[in-house]
N, C-alpha and C positions, 0 to 999 in steps of 0.2 A: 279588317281593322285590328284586328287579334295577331295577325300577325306584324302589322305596322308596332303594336307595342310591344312585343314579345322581341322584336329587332332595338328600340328605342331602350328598353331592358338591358339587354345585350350592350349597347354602345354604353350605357352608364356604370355598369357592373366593369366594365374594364375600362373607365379612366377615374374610378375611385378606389379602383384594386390596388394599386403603386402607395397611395395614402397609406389605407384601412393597413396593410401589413406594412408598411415603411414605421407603423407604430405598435405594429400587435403581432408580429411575427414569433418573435419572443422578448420576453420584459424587460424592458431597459433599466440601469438604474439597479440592475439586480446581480449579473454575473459576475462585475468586475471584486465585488468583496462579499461574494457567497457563501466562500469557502472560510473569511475573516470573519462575516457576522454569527454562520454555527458554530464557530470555536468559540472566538472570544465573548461574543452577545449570549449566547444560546448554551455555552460551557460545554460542547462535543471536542471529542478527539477524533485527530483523522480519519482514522480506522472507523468512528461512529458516522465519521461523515458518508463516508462509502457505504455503510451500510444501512443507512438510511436511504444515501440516494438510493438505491436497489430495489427499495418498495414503490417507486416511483414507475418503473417499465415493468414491474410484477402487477401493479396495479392496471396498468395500461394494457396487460396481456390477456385477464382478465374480465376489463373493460371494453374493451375493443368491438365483441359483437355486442353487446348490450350498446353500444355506440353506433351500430350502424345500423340497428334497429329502431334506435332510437331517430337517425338521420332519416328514413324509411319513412316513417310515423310523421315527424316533424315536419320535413324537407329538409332543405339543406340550410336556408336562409333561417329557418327558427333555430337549427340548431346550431347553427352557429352562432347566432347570439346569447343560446342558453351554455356553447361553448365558453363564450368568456366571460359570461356571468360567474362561472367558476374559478377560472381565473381569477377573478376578482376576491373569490372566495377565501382562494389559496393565498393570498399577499395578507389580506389581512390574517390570515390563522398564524403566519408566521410570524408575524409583530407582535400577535397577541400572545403566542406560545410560549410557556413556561414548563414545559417538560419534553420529551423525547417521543411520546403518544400523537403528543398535541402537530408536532413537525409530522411527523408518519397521518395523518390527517389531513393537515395541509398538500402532501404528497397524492393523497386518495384526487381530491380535490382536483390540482395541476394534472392529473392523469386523466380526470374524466374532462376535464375542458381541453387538452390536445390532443386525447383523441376524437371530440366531436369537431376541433378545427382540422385535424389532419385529413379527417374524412371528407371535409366540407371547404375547404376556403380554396385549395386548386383547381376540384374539380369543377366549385362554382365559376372560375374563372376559364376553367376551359369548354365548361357548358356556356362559356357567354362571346366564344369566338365561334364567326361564323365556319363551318365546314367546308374545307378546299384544304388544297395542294401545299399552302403557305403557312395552315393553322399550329403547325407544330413550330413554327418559326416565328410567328406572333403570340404563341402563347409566353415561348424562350422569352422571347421581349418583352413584354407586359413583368412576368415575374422577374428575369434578371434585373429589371430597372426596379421593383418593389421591392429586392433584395439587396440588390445595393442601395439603394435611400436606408434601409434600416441598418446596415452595418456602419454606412455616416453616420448615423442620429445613435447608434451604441457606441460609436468612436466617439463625441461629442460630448455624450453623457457621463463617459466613462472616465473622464480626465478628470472632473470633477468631484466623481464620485469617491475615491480615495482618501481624497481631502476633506468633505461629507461626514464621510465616515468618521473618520479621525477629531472631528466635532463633536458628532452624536452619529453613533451607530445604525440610530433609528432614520436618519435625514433619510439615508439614500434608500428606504422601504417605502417611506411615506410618497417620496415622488415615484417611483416604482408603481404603488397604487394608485396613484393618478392617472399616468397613463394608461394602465389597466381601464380604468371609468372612461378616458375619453374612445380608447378603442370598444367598447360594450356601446357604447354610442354611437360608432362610427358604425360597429354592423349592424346596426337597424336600419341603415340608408341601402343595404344591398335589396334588389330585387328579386322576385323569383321567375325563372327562366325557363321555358320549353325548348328543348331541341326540335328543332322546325326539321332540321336537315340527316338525322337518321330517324331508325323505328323506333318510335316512342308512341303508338296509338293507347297504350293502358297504362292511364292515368289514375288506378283505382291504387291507394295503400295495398304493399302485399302483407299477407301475413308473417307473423314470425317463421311457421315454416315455409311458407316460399321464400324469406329472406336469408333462411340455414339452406335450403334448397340448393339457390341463386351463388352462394358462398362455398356450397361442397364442390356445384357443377364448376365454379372459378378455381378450385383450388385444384383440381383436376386436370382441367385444361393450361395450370403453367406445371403441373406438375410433367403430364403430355410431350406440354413445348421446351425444349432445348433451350428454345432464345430466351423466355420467360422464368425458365426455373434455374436459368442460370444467375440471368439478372438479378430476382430477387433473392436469392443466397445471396450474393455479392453485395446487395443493398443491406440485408437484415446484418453480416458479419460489419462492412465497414462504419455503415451507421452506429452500431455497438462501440465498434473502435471509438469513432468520434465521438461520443458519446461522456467517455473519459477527460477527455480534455480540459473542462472546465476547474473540475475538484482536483487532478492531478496536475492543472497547472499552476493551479496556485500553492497546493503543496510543497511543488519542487519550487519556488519560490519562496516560499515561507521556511523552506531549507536551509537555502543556502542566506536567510537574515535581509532578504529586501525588507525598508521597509513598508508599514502599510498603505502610504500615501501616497507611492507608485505603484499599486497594485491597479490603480484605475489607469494609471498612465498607460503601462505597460498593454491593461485591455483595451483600451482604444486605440494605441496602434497597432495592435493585432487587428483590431475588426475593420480599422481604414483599410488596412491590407485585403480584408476578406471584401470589403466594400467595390476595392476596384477591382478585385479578380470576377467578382459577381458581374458587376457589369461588361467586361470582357469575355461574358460566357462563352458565347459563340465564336469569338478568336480560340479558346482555346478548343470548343468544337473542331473548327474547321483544320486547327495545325494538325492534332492529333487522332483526328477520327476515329476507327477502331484501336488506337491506342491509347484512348483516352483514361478509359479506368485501370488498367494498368500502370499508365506512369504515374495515377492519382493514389493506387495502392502505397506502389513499390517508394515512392518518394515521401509518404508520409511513414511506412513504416518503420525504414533506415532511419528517418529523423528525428524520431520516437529513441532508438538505438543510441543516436547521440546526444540528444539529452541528458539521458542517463549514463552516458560513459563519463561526461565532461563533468558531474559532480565527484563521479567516485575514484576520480586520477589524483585528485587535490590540487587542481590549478588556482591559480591566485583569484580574488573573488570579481573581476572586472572581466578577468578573460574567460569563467567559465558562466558569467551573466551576459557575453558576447554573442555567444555560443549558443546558450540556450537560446535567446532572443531570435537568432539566428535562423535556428532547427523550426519554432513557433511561427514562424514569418512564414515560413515554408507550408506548415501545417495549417495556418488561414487562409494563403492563399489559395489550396486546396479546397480548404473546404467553401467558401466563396461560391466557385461555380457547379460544385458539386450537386447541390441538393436542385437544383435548376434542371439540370444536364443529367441527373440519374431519373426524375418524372418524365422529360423527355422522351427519355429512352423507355419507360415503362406506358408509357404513354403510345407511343408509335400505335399504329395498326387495332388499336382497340375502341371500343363504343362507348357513348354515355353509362348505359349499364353496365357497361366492365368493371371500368374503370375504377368506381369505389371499391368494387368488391378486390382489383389486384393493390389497390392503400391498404386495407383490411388484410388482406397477407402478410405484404410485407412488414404492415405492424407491428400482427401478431408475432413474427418471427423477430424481429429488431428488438423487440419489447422484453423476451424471454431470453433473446442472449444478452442487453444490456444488464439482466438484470442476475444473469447470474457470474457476468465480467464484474458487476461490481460485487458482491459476495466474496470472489476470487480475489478481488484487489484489496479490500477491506479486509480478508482473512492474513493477505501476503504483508500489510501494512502494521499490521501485530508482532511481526513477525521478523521485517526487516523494513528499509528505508525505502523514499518515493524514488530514489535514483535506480535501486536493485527491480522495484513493480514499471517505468519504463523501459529498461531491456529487459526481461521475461516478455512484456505483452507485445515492444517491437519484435523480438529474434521470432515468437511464436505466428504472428501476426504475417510478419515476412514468407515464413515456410507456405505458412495455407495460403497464401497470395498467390504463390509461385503456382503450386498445382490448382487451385482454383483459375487464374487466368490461361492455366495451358491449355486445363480443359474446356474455355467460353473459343477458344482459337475455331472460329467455322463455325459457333453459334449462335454467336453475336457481331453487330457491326456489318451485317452484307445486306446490298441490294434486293430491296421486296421481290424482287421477281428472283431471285437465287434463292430464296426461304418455300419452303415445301409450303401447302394451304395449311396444312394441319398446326405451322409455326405461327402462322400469323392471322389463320381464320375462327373465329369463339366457335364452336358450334357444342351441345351436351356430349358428355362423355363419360359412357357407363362403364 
C-alpha cells in the first residue's frame, strides 16, 4: 500500500512540476526593468547596482550549508515552501525599501529562498521519476517543457511590463508579488517522496555533522573525479558569466538612450527566444553532444565581445541596437537550454543522496565567483563604460573557456563503460 502511494506521489509531483516552475522558476514581472526600478525608483547608480547585486551570491555562499541542513531537517517539500515564503519576503522588502540597507536585506532574503529552492525543486523532481535507462531523458522532459512555459509567461509579461512601469514604477513589483503568493501556494500541493528504487533504508534526520560529513565525503569524490570536477568548475565559472546579463543588459541599453518602454519589449523577446531553445533542449543534445558546452561557452563569450565593440565604434544608433539585439538573441538562446542540460549532465551516474550534496557544490562555487564578478564589474563601472566591462569579461572569459574546454577533452562526454569506476562510482574518500 505504501508503496502504491509513494508511486501515485511520484506521478503527481511530475505533472504539477511544468505549472509550479512555469511560475516560480524566477519572478516575473521583475527582470525586464530591474535595473530601471534601482536607478530611477530606488536612486542607485550603476556602479551601486552591481554592487549590491554582489551581496546577493555572497549571501547564497554563505547560506548554502545552512540551507541544506536546513533541507536535511525539513525535507525537501517543507523547505521548499519555506523557500518561497522568502521569496515572498524579498519582493515586498523591495517595494517597501527606502534606503540601500534595506535592498541589501531584501537580497539576504532572495539568497536564502534560492537556495532552499535550488537545493529542493529538481531534485524533488528527479526523486519523483521512476529509476531506468530513460530517467535522465524524462527528467530533460518534464524540466525542458517547465522551462520553457516560464520563459513564454516572462516573454508575455515582459511586454507589458515596460509600459507598467512608465505608469507607476511600483505596478510591475505589485504583480511580481503576486505571483510570488500564487507560487508559495502552488508548493504546498507537492508531495513527499521515497525513492523505492535505490538505498534509502535510513530514514532517520542526520545530524549536522553527518550532513558536513555527507558534503566533505561529496566534495571529495568530484574533486577525485575528472568528469565531475571538471563539470562543476565549468557550471560555477559560466553560471557566474550568466549571471551578468540581466544588470549589464539593460545598462548597455540604457547607454545607448533606448527608451524605457522597450525595455520590457526587448526582454520578452529575449526570453521567447530562451523559451523555445528550452524546449529544444535535447535537439541541441543530440546535434552537439560532447560539443555541447563548448559551442555554448565559445558563442556566448565572442558575443559578449560584440556587444561591446558595436557601442564603442560610434555606429549610427539603429545599427548598433541591431547588433546588440543580435549578439543577445544569441545569448538567450543559450542560455534556454543550458541550465536543463548542465543538471543533466551533473546528474548522470549519481544517487538520491548525491545528488543535493553535488547542487551544494556547485552553489557554493557559482555563488563566490558571481559574487566577486560582480565587485569586479561594479568597481570597472566607476571607472569606465558598460561597452569597455563587456569586452574585458568576453576577451577574459574567452581565454579560460579555451583551456578550460581543452582540458574536459577525455573527461567528459564519453560512454559509461569508457569512464574508470572511480569517475562515476560515489564510494568515501579519505
Amino acid at each position: 500500500m505504501e508503496n502504491v502511494k509513494n508511486t501515485n506521489n511520484m506521478s503527481y509531483n511530475m505533472k504539477i512540476f511544468p505549472i509550479y516552475k512555469a511560475l516560480s522558476w524566477d519572478t516575473l514581472f521583475y527582470y525586464a526593468i530591474e535595473f530601471l526600478f534601482l536607478t530611477s525608483i530606488k536612486g542607485l547608480s550603476a556602479a551601486q547596482v552591481l554592487f549590491v547585486d554582489a551581496f546577493y551570491p555572497l549571501f547564497k555562499f554563505i547560506l548554502e550549508i545552512p540551507s541544506n541542513i536546513i533541507v536535511h531537517k525539513l525535507g525537501k517539500r517543507r523547505a521548499l515552501i519555506l523557500g518561497n515564503l522568502f521569496i515572498v519576503g524579498d519582493i515586498l522588502l523591495l517595494i517597501l525599501a527606502n534606503n540601500i540597507y534595506m535592498i541589501i536585506l531584501a537580497w539576504f532574503f532572495s539568497a536564502l529562498g534560492y537556495a532552499l529552492k535550488g537545493l529542493t525543486e529538481t531534485n524533488l523532481l528527479y526523486d519523483s521519476i521512476p529509476k531506468g535507462d530513460k530517467r535522465g531523458d524524462t527528467f530533460a522532459k518534464i524540466d525542458g517543457r517547465a522551462s520553457s512555459i516560464y520563459y513564454y509567461l516572462d516573454a508575455i509579461s515582459a511586454i507589458s511590463t515596460g509600459f507598467l512601469f512608465v505608469v507607476n514604477g511600483y505596478l510591475p513589483m505589485v504583480l511580481c508579488l503576486i505571483i510570488c503568493i500564487i507560487s508559495l501556494l502552488l508548493s504546498f500541493n507537492f508531495k513527499d517522496v521515497e525513492s523505492t528504487t535505490e538505498n534509502n533504508n535510513d530514514t532517520k534526520s542526520p545530524s549536522m555533522k553527518e550532513i558536513l560529513s555527507d558534503l566533505k565525503q561529496a566534495t571529495k569524490f568530484i574533486v577525485k573525479s575528472n568528469r565531475l570536477r571538471s563539470l562543476v568548475i565549468f557550471d560555477g565559472f559560466f553560471c557566474a558569466f550568466l549571471g551578468m546579463y540581466s544588470t549589464l543588459r539593460s545598462s548597455i541599453l540604457a547607454d545607448i538612450n533606448l527608451p524605457a518602454q522597450y525595455f520590457g519589449l526587448v526582454y520578452a523577446g529575449l526570453q521567447l527566444i530562451s523559451g523555445i531553445a528550452s524546449a529544444n533542449q535535447a535537439k541541441f543534445h543530440n546535434r552537439y553532444r560532447n560539443r555541447t558546452l563548448s559551442i555554448f561557452a565559445t558563442r556566448t563569450t565572442l558575443s559578449f565581445i560584440m556587444v561591446g565593440l558595436s557601442t564603442m565604434i560610434g555606429l549610427n544608433f539603429g545599427l548598433t541596437l541591431e547588433i546588440i539585439l543580435l549578439m543577445m538573441a544569441i545569448q538567450y538562446a543559450i542560455k534556454g537550454p543550458y541550465y536543463t542540460l548542465i543538471k543533466r549532465y551533473l546528474n548522470n551516474f549519481t544517487t538520491s543522496a548525491m545528488r543535493p550534496q553535488i547542487s551544494l557544490v556547485c552553489e557554493l562555487l557559482y555563488s563566490i565567483l558571481r559574487a566577486l564578478l560582480c565587485f569586479v564589474c561594479s568597481a570597472l563601472l566607476e571607472i569606465t563604460t558598460t561597452s569597455y566591462v563587456y569586452v574585458i569579461l568576453g576577451c577574459i572569459f574567452t581565454v579560460f573557456f579555451i583551456f578550460l574546454l581543452d582540458y574536459m577533452k577525455g573527461t567528459v562526454g564519453l560512454k559509461p563503460e569508457e569512464y574508470k569506476e572511480k569517475e562515476i562510482k560515489f564510494e568515501e574518500v579519505h
